[in-house]
N, CA, C and O atoms as a Maestro MAE file, in Angstrom:
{
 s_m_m2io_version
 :::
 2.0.0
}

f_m_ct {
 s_m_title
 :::
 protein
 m_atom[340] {
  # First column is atom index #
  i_m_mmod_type
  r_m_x_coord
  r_m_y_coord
  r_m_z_coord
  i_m_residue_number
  s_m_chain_name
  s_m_pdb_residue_name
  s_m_pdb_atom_name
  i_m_atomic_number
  :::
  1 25 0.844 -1.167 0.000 1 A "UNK " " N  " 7
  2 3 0.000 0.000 0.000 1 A "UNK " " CA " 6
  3 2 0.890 1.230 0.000 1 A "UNK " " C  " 6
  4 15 1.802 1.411 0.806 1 A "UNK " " O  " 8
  5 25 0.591 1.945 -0.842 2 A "UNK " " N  " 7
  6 3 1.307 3.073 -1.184 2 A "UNK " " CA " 6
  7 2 0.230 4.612 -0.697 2 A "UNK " " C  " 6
  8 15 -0.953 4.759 -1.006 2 A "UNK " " O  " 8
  9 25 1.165 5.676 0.194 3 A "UNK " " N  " 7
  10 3 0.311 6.779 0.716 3 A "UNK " " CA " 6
  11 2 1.301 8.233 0.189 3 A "UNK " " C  " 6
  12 15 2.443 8.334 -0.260 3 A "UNK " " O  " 8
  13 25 0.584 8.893 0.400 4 A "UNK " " N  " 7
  14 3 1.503 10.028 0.385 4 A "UNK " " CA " 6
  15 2 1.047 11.075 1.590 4 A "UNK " " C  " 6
  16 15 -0.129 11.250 1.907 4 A "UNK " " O  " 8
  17 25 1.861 11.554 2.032 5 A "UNK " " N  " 7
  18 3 1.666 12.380 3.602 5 A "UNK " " CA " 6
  19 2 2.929 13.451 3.176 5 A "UNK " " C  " 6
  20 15 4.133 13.225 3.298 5 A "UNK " " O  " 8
  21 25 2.248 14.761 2.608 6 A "UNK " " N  " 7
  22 3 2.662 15.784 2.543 6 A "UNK " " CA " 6
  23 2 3.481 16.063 1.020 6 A "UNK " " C  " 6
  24 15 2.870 16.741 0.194 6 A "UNK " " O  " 8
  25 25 4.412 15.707 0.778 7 A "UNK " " N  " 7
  26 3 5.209 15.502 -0.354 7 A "UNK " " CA " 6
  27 2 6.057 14.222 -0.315 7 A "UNK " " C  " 6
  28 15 6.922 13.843 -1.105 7 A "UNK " " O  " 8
  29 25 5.631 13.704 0.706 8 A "UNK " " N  " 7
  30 3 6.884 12.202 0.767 8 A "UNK " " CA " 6
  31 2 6.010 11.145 0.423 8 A "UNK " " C  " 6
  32 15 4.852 11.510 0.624 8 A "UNK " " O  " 8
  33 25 6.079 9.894 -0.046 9 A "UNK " " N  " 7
  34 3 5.348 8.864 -0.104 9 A "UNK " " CA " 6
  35 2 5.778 7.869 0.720 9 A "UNK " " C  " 6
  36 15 6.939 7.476 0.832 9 A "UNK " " O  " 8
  37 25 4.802 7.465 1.301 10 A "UNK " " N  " 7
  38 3 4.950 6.107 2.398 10 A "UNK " " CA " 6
  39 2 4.219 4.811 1.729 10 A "UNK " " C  " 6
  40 15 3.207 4.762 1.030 10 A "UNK " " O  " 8
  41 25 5.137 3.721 2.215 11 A "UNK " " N  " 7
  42 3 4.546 2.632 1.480 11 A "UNK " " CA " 6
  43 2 4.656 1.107 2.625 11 A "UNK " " C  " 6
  44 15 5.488 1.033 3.529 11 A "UNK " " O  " 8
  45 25 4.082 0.493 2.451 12 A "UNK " " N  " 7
  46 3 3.648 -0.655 3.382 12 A "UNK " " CA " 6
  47 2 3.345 -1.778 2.054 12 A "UNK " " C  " 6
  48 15 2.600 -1.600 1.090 12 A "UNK " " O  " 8
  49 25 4.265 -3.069 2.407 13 A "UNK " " N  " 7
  50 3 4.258 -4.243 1.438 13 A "UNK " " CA " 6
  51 2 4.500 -4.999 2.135 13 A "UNK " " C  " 6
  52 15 5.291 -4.975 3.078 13 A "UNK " " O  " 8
  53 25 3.378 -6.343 1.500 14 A "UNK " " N  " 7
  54 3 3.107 -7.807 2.258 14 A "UNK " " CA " 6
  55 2 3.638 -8.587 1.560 14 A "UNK " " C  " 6
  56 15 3.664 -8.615 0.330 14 A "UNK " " O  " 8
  57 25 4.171 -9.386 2.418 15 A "UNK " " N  " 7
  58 3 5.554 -10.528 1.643 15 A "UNK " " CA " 6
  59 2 4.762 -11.886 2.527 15 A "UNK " " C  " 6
  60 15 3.923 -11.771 3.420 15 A "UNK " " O  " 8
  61 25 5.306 -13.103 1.978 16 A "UNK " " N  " 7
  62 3 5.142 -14.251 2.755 16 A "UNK " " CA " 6
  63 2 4.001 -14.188 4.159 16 A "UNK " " C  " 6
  64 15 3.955 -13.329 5.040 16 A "UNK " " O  " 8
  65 25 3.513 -14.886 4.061 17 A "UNK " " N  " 7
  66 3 2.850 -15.513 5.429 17 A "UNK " " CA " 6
  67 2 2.077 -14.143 5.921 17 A "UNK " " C  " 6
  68 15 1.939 -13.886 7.116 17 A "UNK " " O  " 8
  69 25 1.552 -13.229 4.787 18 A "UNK " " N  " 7
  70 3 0.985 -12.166 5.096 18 A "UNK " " CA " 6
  71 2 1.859 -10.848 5.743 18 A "UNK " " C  " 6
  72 15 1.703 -9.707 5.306 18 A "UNK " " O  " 8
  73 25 2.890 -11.213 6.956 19 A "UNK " " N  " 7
  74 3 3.777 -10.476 7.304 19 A "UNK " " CA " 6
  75 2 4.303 -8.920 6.464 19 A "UNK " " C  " 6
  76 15 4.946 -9.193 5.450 19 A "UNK " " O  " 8
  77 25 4.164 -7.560 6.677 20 A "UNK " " N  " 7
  78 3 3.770 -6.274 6.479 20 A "UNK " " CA " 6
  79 2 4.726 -5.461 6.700 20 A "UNK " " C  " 6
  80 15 4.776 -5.010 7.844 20 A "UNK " " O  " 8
  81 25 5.785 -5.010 5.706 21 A "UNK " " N  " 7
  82 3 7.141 -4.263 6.217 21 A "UNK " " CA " 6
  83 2 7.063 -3.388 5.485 21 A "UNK " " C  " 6
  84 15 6.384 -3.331 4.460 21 A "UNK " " O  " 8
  85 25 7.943 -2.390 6.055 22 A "UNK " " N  " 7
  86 3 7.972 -1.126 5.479 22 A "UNK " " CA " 6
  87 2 8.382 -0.997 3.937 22 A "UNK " " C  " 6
  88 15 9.222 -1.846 3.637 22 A "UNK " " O  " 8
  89 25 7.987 -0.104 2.814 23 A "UNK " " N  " 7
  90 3 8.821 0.100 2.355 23 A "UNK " " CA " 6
  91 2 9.553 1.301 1.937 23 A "UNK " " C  " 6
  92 15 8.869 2.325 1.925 23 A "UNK " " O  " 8
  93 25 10.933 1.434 1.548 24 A "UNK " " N  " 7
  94 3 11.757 2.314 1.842 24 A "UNK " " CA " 6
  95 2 12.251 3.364 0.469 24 A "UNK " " C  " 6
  96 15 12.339 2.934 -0.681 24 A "UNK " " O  " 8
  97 25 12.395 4.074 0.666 25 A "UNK " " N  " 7
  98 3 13.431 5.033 -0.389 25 A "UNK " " CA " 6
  99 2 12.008 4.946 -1.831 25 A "UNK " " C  " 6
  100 15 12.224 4.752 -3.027 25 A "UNK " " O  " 8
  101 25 11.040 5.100 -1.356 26 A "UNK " " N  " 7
  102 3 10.064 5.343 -2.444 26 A "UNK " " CA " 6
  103 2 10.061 6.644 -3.372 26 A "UNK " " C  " 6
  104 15 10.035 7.755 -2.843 26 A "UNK " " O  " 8
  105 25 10.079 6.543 -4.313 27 A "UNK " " N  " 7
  106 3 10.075 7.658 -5.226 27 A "UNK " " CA " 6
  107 2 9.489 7.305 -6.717 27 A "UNK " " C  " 6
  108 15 9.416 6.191 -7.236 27 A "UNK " " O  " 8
  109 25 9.079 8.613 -7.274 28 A "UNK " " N  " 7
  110 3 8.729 8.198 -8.991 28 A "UNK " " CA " 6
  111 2 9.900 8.938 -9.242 28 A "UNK " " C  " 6
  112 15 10.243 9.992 -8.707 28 A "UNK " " O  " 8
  113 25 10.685 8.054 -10.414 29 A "UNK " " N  " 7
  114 3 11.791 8.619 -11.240 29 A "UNK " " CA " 6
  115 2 11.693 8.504 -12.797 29 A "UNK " " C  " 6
  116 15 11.970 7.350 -13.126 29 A "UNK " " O  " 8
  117 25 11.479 9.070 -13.562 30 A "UNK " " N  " 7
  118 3 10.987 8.934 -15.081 30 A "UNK " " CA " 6
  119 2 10.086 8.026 -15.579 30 A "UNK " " C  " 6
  120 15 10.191 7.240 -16.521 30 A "UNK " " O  " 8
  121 25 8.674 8.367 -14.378 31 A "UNK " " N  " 7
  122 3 7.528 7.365 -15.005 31 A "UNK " " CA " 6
  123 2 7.893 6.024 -14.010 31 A "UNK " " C  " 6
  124 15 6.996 5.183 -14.072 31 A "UNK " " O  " 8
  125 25 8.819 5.715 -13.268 32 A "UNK " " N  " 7
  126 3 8.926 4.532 -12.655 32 A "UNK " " CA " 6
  127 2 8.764 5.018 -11.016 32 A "UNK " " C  " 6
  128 15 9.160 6.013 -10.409 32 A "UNK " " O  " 8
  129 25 7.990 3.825 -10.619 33 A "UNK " " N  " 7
  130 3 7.807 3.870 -8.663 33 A "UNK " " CA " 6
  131 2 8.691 2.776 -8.557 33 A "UNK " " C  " 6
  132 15 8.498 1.605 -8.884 33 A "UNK " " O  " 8
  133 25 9.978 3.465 -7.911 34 A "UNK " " N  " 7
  134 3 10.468 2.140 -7.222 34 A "UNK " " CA " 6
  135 2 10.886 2.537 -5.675 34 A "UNK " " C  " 6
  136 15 10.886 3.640 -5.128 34 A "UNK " " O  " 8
  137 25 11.195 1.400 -5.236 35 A "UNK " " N  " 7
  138 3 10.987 1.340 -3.923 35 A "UNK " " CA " 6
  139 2 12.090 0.294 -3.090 35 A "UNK " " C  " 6
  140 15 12.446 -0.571 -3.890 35 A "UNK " " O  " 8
  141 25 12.872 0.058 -1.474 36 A "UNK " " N  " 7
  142 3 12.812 -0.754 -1.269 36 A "UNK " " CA " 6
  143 2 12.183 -1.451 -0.507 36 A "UNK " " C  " 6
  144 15 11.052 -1.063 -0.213 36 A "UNK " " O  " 8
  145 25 12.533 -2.322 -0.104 37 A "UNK " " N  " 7
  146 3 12.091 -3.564 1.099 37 A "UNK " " CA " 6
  147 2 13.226 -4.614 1.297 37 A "UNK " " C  " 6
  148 15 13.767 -5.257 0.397 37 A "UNK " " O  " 8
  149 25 13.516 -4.682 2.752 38 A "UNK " " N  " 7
  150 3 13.981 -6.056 3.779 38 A "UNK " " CA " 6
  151 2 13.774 -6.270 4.812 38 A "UNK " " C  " 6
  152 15 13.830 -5.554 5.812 38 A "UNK " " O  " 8
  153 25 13.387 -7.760 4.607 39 A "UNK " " N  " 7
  154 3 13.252 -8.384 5.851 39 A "UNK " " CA " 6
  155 2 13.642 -9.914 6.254 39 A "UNK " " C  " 6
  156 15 14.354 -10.531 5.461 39 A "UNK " " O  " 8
  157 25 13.290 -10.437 7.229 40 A "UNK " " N  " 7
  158 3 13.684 -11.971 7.403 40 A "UNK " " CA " 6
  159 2 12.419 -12.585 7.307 40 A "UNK " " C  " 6
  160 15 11.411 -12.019 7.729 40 A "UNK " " O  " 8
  161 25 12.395 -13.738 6.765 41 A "UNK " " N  " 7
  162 3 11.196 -14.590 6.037 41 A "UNK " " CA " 6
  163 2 11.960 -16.314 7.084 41 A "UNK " " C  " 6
  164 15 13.112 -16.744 7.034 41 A "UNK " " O  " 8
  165 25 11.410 -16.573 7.456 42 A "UNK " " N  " 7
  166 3 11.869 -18.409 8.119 42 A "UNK " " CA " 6
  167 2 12.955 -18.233 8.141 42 A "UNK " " C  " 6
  168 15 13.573 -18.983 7.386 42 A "UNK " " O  " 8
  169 25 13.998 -17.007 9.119 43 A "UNK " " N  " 7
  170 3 15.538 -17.129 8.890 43 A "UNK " " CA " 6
  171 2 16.289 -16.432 8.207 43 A "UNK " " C  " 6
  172 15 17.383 -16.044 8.618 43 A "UNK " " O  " 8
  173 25 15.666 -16.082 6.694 44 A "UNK " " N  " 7
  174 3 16.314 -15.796 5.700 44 A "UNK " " CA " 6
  175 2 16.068 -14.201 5.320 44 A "UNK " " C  " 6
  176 15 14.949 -13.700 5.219 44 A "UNK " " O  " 8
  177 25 17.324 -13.494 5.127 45 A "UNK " " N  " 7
  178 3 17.309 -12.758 4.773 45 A "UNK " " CA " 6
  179 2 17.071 -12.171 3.314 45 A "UNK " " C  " 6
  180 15 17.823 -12.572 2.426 45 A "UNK " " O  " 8
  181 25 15.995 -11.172 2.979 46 A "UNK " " N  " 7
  182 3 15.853 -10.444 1.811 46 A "UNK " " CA " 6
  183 2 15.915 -9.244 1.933 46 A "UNK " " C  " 6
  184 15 15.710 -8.511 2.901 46 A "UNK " " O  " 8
  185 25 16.260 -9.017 0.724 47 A "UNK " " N  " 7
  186 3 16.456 -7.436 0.183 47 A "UNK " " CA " 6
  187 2 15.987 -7.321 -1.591 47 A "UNK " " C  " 6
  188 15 16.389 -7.928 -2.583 47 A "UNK " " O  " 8
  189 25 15.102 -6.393 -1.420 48 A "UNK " " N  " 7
  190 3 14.874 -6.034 -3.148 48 A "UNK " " CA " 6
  191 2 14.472 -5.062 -2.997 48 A "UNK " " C  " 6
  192 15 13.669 -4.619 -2.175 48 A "UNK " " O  " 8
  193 25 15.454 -4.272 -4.466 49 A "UNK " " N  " 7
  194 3 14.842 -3.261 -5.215 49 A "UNK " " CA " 6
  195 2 13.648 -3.007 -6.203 49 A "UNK " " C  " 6
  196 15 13.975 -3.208 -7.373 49 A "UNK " " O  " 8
  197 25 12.644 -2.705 -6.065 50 A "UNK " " N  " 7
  198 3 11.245 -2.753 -7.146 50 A "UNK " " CA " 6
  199 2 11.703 -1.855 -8.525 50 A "UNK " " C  " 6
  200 15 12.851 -1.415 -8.457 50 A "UNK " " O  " 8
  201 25 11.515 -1.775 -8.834 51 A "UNK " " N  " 7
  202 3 11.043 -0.338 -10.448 51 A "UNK " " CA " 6
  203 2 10.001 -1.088 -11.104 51 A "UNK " " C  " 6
  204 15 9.926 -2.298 -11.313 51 A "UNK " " O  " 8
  205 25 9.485 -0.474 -11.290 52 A "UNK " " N  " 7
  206 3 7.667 -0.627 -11.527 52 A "UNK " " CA " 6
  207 2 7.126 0.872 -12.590 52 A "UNK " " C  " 6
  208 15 7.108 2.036 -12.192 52 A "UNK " " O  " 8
  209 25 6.722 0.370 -14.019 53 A "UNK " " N  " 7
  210 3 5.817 1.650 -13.974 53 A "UNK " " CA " 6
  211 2 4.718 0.903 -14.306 53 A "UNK " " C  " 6
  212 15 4.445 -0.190 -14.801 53 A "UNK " " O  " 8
  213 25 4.065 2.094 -13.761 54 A "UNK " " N  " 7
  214 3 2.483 2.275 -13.311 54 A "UNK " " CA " 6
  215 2 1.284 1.889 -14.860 54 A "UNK " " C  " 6
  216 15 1.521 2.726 -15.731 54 A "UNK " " O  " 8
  217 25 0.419 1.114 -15.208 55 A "UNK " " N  " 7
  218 3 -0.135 1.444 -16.335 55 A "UNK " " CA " 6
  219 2 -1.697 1.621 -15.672 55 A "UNK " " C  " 6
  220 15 -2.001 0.499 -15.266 55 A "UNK " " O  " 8
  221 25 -2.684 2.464 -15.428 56 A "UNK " " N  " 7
  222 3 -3.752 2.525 -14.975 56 A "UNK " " CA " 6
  223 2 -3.515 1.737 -13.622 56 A "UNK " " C  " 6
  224 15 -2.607 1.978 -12.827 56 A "UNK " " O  " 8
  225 25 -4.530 0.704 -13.485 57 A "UNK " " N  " 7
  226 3 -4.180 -0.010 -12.033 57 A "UNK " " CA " 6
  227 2 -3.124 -0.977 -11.842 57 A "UNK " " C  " 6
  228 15 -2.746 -1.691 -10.913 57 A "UNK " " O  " 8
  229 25 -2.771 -0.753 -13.056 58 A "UNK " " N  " 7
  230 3 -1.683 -2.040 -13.123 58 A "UNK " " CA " 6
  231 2 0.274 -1.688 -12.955 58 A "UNK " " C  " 6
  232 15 0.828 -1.051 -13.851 58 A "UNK " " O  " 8
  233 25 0.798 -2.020 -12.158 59 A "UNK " " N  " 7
  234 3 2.481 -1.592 -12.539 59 A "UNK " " CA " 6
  235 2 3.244 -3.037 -12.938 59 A "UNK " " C  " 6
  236 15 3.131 -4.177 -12.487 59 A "UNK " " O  " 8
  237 25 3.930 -2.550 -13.816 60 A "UNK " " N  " 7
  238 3 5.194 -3.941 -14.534 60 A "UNK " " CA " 6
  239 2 6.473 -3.217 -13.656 60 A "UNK " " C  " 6
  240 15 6.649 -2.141 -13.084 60 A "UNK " " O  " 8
  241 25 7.227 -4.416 -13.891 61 A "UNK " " N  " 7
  242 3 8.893 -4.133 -13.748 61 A "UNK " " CA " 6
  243 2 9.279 -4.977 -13.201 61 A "UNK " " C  " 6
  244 15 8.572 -5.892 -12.779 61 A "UNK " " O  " 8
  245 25 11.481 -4.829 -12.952 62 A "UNK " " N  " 7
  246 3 11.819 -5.742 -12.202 62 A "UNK " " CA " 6
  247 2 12.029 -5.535 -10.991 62 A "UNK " " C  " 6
  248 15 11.857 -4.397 -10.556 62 A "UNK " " O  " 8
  249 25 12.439 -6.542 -10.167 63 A "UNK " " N  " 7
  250 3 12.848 -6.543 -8.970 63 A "UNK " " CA " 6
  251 2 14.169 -7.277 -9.016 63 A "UNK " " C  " 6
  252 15 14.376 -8.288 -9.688 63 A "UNK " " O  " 8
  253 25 15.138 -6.598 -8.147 64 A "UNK " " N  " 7
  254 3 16.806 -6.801 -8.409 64 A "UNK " " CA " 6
  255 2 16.621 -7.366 -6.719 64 A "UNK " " C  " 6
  256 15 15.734 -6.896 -6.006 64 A "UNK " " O  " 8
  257 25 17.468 -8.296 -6.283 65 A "UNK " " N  " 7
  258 3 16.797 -9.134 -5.053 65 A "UNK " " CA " 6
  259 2 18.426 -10.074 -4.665 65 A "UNK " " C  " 6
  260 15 19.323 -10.664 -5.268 65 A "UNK " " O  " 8
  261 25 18.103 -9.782 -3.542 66 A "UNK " " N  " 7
  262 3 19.365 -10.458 -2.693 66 A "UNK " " CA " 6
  263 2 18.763 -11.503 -1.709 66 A "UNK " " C  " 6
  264 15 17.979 -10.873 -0.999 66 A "UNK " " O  " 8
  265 25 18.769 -12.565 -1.413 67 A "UNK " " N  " 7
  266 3 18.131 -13.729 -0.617 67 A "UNK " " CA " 6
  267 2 19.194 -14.348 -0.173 67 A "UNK " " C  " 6
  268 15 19.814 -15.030 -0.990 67 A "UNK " " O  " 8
  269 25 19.585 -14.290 0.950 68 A "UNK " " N  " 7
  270 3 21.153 -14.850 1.630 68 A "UNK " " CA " 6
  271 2 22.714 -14.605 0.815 68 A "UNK " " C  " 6
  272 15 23.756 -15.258 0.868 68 A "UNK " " O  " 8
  273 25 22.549 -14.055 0.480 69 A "UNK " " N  " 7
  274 3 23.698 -13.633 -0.285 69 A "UNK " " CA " 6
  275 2 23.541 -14.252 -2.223 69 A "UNK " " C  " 6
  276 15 24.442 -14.099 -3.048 69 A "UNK " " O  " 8
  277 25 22.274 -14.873 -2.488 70 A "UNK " " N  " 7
  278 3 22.083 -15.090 -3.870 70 A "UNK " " CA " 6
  279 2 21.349 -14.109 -4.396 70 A "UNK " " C  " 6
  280 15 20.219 -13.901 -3.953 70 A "UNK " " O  " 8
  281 25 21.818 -13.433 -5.315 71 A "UNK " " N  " 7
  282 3 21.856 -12.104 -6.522 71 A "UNK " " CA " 6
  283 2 20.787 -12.766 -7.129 71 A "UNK " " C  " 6
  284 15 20.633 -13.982 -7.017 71 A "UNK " " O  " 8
  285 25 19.665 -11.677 -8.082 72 A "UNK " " N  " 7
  286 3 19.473 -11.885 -9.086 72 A "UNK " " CA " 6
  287 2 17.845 -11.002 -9.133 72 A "UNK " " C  " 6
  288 15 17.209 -10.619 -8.151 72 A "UNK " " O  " 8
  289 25 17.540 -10.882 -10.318 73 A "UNK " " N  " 7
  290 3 16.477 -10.311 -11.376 73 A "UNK " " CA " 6
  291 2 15.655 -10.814 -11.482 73 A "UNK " " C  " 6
  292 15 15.948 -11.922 -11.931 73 A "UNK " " O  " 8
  293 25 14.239 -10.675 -11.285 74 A "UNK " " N  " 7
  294 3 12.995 -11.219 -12.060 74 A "UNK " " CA " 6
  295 2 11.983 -9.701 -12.395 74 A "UNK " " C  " 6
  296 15 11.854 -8.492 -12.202 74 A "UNK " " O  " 8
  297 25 11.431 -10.973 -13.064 75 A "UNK " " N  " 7
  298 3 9.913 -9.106 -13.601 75 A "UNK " " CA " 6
  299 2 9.008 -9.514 -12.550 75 A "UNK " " C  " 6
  300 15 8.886 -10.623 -12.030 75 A "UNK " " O  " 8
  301 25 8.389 -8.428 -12.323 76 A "UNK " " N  " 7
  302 3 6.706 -8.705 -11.428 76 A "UNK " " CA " 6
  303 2 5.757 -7.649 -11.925 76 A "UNK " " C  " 6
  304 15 6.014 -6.541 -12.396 76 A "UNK " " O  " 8
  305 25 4.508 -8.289 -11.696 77 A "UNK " " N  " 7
  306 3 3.294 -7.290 -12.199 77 A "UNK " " CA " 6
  307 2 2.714 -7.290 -10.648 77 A "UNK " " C  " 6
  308 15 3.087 -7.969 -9.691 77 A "UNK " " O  " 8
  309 25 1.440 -6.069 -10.752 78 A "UNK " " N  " 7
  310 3 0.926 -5.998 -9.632 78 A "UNK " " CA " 6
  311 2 -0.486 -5.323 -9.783 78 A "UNK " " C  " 6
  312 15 -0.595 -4.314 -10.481 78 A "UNK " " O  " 8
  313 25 -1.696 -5.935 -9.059 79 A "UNK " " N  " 7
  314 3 -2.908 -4.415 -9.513 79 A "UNK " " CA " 6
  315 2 -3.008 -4.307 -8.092 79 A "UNK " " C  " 6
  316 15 -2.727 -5.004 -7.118 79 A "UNK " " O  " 8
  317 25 -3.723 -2.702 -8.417 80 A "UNK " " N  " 7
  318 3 -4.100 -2.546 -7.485 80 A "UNK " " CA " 6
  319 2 -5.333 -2.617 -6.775 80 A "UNK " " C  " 6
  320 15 -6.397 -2.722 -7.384 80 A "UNK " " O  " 8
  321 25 -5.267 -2.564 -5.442 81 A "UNK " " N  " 7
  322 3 -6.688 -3.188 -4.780 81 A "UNK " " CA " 6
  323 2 -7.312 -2.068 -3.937 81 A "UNK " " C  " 6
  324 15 -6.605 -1.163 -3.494 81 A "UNK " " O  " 8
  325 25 -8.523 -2.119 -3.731 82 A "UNK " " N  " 7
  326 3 -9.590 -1.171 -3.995 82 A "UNK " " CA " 6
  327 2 -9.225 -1.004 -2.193 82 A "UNK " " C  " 6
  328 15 -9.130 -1.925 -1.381 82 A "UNK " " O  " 8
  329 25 -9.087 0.331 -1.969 83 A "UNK " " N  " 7
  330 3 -8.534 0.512 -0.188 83 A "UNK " " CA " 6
  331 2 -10.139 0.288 0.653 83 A "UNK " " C  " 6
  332 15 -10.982 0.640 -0.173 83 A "UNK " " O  " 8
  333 25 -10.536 0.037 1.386 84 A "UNK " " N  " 7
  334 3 -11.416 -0.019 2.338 84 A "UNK " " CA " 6
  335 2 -11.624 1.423 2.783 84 A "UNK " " C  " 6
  336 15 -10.790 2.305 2.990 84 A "UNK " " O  " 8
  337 25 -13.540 1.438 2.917 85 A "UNK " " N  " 7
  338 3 -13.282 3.177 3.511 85 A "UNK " " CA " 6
  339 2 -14.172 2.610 4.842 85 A "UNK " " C  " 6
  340 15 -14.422 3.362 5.783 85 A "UNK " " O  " 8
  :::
 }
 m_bond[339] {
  # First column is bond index #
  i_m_from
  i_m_to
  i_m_order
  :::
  1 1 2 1
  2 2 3 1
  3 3 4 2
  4 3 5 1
  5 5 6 1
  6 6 7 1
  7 7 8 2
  8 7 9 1
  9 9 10 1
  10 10 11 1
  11 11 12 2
  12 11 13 1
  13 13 14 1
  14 14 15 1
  15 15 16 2
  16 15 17 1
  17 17 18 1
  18 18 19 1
  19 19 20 2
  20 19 21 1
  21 21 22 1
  22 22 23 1
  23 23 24 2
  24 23 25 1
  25 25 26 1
  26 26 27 1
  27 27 28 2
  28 27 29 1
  29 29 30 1
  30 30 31 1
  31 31 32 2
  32 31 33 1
  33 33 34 1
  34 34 35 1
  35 35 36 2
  36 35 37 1
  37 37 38 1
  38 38 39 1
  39 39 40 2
  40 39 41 1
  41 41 42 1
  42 42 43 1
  43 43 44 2
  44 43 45 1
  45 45 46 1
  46 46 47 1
  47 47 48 2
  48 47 49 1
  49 49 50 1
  50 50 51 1
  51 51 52 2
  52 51 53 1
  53 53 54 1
  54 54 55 1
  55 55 56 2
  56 55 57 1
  57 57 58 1
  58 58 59 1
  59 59 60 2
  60 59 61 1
  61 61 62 1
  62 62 63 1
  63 63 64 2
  64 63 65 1
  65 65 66 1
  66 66 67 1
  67 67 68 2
  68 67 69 1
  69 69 70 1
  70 70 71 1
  71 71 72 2
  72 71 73 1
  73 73 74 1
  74 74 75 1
  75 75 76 2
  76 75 77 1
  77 77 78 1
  78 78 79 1
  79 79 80 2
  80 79 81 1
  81 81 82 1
  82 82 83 1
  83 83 84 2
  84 83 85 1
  85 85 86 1
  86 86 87 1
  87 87 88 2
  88 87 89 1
  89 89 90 1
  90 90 91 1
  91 91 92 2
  92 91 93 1
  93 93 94 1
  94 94 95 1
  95 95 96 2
  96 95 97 1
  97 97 98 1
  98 98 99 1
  99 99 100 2
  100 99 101 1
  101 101 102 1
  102 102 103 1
  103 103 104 2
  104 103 105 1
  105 105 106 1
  106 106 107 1
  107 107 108 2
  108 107 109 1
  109 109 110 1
  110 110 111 1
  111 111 112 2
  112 111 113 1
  113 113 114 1
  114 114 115 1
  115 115 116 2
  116 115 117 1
  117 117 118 1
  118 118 119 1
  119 119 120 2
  120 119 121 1
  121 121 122 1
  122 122 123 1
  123 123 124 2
  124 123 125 1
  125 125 126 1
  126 126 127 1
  127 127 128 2
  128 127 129 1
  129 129 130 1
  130 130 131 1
  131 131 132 2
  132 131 133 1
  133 133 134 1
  134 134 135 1
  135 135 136 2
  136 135 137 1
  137 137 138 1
  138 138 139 1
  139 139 140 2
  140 139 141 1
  141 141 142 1
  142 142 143 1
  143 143 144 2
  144 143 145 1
  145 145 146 1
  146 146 147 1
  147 147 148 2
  148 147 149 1
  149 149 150 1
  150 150 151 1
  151 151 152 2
  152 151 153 1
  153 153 154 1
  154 154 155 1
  155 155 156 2
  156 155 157 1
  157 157 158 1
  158 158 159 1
  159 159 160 2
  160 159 161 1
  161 161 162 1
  162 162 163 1
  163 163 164 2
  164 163 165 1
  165 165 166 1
  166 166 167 1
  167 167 168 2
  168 167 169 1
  169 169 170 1
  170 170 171 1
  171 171 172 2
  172 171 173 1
  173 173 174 1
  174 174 175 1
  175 175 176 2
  176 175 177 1
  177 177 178 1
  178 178 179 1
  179 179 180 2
  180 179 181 1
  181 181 182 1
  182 182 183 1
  183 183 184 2
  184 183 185 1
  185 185 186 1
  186 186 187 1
  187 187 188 2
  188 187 189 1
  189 189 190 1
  190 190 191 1
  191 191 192 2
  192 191 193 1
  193 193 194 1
  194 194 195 1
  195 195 196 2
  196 195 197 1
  197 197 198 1
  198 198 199 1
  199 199 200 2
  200 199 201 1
  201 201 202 1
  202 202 203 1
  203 203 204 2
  204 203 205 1
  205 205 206 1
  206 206 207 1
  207 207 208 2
  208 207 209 1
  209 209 210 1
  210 210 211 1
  211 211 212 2
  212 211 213 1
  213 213 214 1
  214 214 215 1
  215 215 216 2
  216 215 217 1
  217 217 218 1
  218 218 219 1
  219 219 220 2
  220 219 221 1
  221 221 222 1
  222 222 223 1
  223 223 224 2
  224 223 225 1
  225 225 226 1
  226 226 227 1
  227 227 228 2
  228 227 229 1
  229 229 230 1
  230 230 231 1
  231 231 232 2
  232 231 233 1
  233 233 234 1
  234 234 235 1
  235 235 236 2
  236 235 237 1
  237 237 238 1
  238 238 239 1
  239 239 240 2
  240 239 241 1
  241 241 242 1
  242 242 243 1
  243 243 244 2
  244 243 245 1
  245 245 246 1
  246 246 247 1
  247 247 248 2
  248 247 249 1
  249 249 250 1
  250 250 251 1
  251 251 252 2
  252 251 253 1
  253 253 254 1
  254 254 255 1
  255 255 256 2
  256 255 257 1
  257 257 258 1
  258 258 259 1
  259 259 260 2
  260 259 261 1
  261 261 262 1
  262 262 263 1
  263 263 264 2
  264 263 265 1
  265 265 266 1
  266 266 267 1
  267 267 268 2
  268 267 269 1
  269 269 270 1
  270 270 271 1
  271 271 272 2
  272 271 273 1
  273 273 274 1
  274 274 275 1
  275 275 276 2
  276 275 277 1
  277 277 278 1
  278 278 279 1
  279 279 280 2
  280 279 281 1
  281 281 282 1
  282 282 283 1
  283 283 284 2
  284 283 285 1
  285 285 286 1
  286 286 287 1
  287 287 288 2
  288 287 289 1
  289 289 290 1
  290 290 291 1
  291 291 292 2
  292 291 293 1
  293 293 294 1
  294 294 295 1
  295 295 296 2
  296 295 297 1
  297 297 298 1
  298 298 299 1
  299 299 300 2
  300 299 301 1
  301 301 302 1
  302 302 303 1
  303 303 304 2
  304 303 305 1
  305 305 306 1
  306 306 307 1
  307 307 308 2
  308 307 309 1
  309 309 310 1
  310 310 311 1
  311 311 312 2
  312 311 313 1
  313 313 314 1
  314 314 315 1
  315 315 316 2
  316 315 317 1
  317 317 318 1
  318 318 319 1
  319 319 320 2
  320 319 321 1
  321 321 322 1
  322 322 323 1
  323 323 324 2
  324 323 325 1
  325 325 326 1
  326 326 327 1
  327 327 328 2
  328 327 329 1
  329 329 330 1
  330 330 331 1
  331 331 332 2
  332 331 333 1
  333 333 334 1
  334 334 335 1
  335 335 336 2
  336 335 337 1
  337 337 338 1
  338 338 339 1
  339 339 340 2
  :::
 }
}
């Protein structure tokens, strides 16, 4: 979940087992939201970078991702979901 509070954007992302961590260094940079996130999952440490652009409700991109010290790249899509009032 992505907010904005004043000119900064705040963001909150659910990983594994539902579990809800911050995410960090959010910004739009030429049409792209990227963002990070880490945390420990059963032990294991992660770290990924997002870049994502946005198409209507929908964002593409990759995620650059560190999981115990193994490197590497994948794409992810994402929509978005309708906030509760």
């Amino acid at each position: 979940m992505i907010t904005k509070s004043s000119d900064k954007l705040l963001g909150k992302y659910t990983v594994a087992e539902g579990t809800v961590v911050d995410a960090t260094n959010l910004r739009i940079r030429e049409n792209y939201l990227e963002f990070h996130m880490e945390t420990t999952i059963q032990g294991r440490v992660i770290k990924a970078d997002y870049s994502g652009r946005p198409y209507g409700n929908l964002i593409k991109g990759k995620i650059q991702y560190d999981l115990d010290g193994n490197e590497g790249e994948i794409e992810f899509s994402a929509k978005r979901q309708a906030t509760e009032k």
